[in-house]
N, C-alpha and C positions, 0 to 999 in steps of 0.2 A: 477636596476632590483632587486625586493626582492627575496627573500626565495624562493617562492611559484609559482611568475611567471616564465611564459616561455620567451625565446628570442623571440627580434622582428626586432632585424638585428645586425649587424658584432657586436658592440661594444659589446651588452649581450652575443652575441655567445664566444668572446676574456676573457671575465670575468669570464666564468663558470670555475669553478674547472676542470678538466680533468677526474675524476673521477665522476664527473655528468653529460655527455656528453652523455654515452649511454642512460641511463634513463631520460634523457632530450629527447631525438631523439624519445625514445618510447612514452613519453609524446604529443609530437607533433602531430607523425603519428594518434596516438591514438584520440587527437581532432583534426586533419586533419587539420593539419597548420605547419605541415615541409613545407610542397609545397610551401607557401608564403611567409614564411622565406627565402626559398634558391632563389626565385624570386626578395626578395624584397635584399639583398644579392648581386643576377647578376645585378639589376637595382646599386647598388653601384661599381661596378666592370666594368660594362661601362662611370661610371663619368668621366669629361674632371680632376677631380683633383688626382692625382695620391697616395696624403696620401689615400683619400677612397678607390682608386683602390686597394692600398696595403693590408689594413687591409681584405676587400672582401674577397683577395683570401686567406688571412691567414682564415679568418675565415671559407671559405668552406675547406679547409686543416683540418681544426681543427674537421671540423661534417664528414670528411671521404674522403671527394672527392679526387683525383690526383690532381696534377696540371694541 
């Protein structure tokens, strides 16, 4: 993921610095693609492989969600 782009599932979400997380998330809402992130995210979170399970739910942990 560069500079510039947004996430497009768990692994750029795991990358971003913590400090660009919230202006990430307004970036998103903003061009209306949080939604498809966090979907395409649950679609990794129901995988039969449980590395990807893992990382999913870190990475909805990371943009806010509870467990």
């Amino acid at each position: 993921m560069s500079a510039n782009s947004l996430p497009h599932g768990s692994e750029d979400v795991l990358a971003l610095p913590a400090g660009q997380i919230p202006d990430t998330i307004s970036a998103l809402v903003r061009k209306r693609e949080f939604s498809s992130l966090v979907c395409r995210i649950h679609r990794e979170i129901r995988s039969p492989d449980p590395a990807l399970r893992a990382k999913g739910t870190e990475a909805l942990q990371r943009l806010g969600f509870p467990e």
